[in-house]
C-alpha positions in Angstrom: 106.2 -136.1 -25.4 109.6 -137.4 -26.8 112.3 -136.8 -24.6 115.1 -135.0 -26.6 116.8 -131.2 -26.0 114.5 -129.3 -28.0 111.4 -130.6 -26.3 112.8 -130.0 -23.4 113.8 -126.3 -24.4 110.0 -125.4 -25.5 108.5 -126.9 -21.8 111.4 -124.5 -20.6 110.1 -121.4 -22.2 106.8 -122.6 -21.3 107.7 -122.8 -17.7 109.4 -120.0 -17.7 106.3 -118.0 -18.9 104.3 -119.1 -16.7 107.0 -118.1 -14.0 106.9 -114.8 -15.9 103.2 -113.9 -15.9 103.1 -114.9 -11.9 106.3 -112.4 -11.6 104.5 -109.8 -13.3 101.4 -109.7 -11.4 103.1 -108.7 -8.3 102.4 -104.9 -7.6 105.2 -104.4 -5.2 105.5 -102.3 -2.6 108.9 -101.8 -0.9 110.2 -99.0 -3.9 108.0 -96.9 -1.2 109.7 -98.0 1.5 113.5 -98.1 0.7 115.9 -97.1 -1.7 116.9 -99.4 -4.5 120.7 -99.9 -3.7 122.8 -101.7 -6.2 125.4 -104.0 -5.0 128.6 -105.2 -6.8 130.1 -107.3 -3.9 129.8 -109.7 -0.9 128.9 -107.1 1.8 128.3 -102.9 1.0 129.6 -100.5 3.8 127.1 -97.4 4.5 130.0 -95.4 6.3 128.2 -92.4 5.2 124.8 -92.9 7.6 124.6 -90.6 10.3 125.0 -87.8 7.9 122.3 -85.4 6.5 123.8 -83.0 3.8 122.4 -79.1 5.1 123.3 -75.9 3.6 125.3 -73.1 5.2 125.5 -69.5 4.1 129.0 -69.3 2.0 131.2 -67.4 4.1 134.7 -67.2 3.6 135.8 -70.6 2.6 134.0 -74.1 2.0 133.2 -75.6 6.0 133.5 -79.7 5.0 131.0 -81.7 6.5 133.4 -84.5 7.5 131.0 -88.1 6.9 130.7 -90.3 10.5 132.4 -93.3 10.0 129.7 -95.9 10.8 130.7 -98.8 10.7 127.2 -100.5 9.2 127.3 -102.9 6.2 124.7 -105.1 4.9 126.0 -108.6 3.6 123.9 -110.1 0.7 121.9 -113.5 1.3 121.5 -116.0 -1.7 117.6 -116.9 -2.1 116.2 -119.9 -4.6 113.2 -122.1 -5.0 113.6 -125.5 -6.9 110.5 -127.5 -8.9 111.6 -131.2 -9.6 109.5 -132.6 -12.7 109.2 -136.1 -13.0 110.2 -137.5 -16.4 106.9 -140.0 -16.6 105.1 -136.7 -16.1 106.9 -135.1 -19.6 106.8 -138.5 -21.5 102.9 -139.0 -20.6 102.1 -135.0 -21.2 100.8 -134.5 -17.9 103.5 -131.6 -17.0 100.6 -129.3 -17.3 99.7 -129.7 -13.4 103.1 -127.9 -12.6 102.1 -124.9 -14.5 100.5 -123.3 -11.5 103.9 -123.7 -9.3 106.0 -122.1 -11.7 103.0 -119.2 -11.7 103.5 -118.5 -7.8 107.4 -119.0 -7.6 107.1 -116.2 -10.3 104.9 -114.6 -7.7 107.1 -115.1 -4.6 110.1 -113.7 -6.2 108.6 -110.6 -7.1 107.3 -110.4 -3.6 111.0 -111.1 -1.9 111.9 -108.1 -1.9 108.5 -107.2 -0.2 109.0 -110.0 2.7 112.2 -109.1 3.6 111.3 -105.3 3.8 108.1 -105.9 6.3 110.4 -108.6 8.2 113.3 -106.0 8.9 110.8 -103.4 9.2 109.2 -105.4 12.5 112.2 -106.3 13.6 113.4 -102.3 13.9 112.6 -102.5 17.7 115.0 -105.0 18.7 117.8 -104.6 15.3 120.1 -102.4 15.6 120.9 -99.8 13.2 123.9 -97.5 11.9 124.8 -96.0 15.4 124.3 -99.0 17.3 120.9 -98.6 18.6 117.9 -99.9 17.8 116.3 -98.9 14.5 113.2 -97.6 16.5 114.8 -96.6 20.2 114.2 -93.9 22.4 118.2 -93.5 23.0 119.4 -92.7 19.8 122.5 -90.0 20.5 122.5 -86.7 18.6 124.4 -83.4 19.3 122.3 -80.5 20.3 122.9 -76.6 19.6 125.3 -76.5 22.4 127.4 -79.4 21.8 126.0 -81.6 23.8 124.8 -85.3 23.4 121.3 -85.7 24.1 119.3 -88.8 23.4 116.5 -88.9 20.7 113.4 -90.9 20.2 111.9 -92.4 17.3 109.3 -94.5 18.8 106.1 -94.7 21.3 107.1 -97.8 23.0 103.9 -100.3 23.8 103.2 -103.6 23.0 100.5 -103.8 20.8 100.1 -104.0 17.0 102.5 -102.5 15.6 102.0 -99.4 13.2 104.7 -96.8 11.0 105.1 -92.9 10.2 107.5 -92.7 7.6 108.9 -89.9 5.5 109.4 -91.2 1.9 109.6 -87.9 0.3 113.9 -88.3 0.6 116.4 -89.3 -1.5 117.5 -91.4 0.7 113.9 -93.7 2.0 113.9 -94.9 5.4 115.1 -98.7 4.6 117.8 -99.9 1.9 116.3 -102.9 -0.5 120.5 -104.3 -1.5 120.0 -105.8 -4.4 123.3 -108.0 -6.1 121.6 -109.9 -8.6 118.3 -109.7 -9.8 116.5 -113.0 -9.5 116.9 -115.3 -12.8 114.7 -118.6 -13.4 116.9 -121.2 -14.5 117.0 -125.2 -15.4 118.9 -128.3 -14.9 117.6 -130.6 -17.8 120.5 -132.1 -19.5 121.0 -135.9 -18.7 124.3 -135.8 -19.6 125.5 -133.3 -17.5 122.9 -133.7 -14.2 123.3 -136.2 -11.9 119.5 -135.7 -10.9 118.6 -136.5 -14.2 120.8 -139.6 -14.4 120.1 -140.7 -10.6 116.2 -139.4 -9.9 114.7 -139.0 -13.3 113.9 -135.8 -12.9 114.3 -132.6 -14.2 115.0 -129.6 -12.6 114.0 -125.8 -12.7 114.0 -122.8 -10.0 114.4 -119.2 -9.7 117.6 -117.6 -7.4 119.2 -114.4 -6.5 121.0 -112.4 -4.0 119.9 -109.5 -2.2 119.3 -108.0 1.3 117.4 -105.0 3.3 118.9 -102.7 5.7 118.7 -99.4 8.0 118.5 -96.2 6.4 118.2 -92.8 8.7 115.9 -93.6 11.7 114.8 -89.8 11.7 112.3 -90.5 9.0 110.5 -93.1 10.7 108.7 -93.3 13.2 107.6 -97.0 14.9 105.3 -97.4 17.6 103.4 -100.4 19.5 101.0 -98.0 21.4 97.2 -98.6 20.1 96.6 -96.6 17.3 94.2 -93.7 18.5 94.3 -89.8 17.2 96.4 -89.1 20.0 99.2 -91.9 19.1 99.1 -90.4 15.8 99.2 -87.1 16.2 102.2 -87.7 18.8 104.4 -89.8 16.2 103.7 -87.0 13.8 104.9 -84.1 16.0 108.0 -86.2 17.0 108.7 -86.3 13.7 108.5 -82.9 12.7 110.2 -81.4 15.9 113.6 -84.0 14.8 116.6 -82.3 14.3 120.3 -83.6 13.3 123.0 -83.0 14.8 124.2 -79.2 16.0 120.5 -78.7 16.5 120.0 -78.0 12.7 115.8 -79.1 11.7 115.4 -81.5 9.6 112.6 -80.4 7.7 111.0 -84.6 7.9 107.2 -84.1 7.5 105.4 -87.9 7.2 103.9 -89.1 4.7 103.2 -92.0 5.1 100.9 -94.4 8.0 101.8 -97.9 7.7 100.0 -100.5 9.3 98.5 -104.2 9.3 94.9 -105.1 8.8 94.1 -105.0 12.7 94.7 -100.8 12.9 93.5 -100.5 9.2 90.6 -99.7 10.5 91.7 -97.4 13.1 93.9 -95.8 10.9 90.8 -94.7 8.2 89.0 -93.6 11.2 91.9 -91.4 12.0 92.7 -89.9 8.3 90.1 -91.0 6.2 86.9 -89.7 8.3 85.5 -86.5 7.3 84.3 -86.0 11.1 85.6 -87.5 14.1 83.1 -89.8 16.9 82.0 -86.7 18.4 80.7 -85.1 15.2 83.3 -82.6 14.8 85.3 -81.8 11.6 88.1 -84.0 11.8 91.0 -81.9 11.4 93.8 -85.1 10.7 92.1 -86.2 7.9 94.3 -86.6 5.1 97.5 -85.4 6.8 99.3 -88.5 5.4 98.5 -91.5 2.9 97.2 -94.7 4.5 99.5 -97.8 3.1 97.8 -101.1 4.7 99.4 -105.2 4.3 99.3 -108.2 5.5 102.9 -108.1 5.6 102.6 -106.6 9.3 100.4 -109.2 11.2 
């Protein structure tokens, strides 16, 4: 291939398509998980956590649920992945062979946003989240019926596998995908403007973006590192149902949603999926919540 800018502007779009059809064949999953939050600067503040809109009888005039100031934020991080083309490869037509890597950088940014879910997901036993516990933490402070703080947990401990209840039915999801700018596959190819061109003769293309995940409300999750049997299960669940917010007010939080890696996917279809449990009787959890399994978790 001659080297000039419109050669180089056709392997661009072809690289780029390839990138494209890799991007595309991502099915992702964190929508599920958390909510799509668009970000116009460095870091977002989520002041408002802590507080679950409920409705009052109207009597007399408007009570104003004052918003906790949290003070939570979530800072964007810059992500990219760079392909270096040799120049003997595009003069002797052999670019071909770098088809494939623009096909899975397509493929890895699509599944980012994915990563970085599952990653802070894990990490909810240790991270802390908008009132300064631990996303998934047996302390978490609430104020009961009689004004009272009490604390609240959203986990069953252990040290196994670990494995989810969530409640994605909400508004508002569990976890916050931050996203600043969408990821855009760009080039460096001119050689009178790069210095890799001019110095390494080669050209350049990559993918980049900004983004980040976060907390949402811990009462719609549920994390536990307890082996996943019926009674784990059925104990998350309950725990879930039973929370209430602040002022002893129910929630209303019913799971939806089991989450777990390939080691308890097995359990977990034994638990919901069976139409009868070991000892022959009807199996009266089956189907109770949807069974999401990934790799993401081992």
């Amino acid at each position: 291939m001659i080297i000039n800018q419109g050669n180089l502007q056709t392997l661009f779009t072809g690289f780029k398509a390839s990138f494209q059809v890799g991007f595309a064949g991502v099915t992702a999953i964190y929508p599920q998980l958390a909510t799509v939050v668009p970000s116009s600067t460095k870091t977002e503040k989520y002041a408002w956590l802590g507080q679950m809109p409920n409705m009052r009888e109207w009597i007399g005039d408007r009570v104003v649920q004052n918003i906790a100031a949290h003070d939570y934020s979530i800072a964007n991080r810059s992500f990219e992945s760079t392909v270096a083309v040799p120049r003997d490869d595009i003069e002797d037509d052999t670019f071909g062979v770098f088809t494939p890597l623009f096909t899975e950088m397509g493929r890895a940014s699509a599944a980012l946003p994915d990563q970085l879910v599952f990653e802070l997901l894990k990490a909810g036993f240790t991270s802390k989240c908008y009132d300064g516990e631990a996303f998934f933490s047996a302390a978490h402070p609430v104020i009961d019926a009689k004004g009272k703080e009490v604390a609240v947990s959203n986990t069953g401990g252990g040290a196994a596998a670990p494995w989810f209840l969530l409640d994605t039915t909400r508004a508002l999801k569990p976890l916050i995908f931050q996203n600043r700018r969408k990821m855009e596959f760009v080039k460096k190819d001119n050689p009178n403007t790069s210095d890799k061109v001019f110095e390494s003769n080669q050209y350049m293309y990559g993918v980049d973006g900004r983004c980040n995940t976060g907390f949402g409300f811990w009462q719609m999750a549920y994390g536990s590192k307890q082996p996943l049997t019926k009674e784990a299960f059925r104990a998350g669940r309950k725990v879930m149902m039973a929370m209430k917010g602040d002022n002893g007010r129910p929630l209303g939080i019913t799971p939806k949603l089991l989450l777990v890696g390939p080691s308890n996917g097995d359990a977990a279809r034994d638990i919901i999926l069976a139409e009868r449990d070991a000892a022959g009787a009807t199996n009266t959890d089956r189907n109770l919540v949807t069974i999401l399994e990934t790799p993401w978790l081992e």
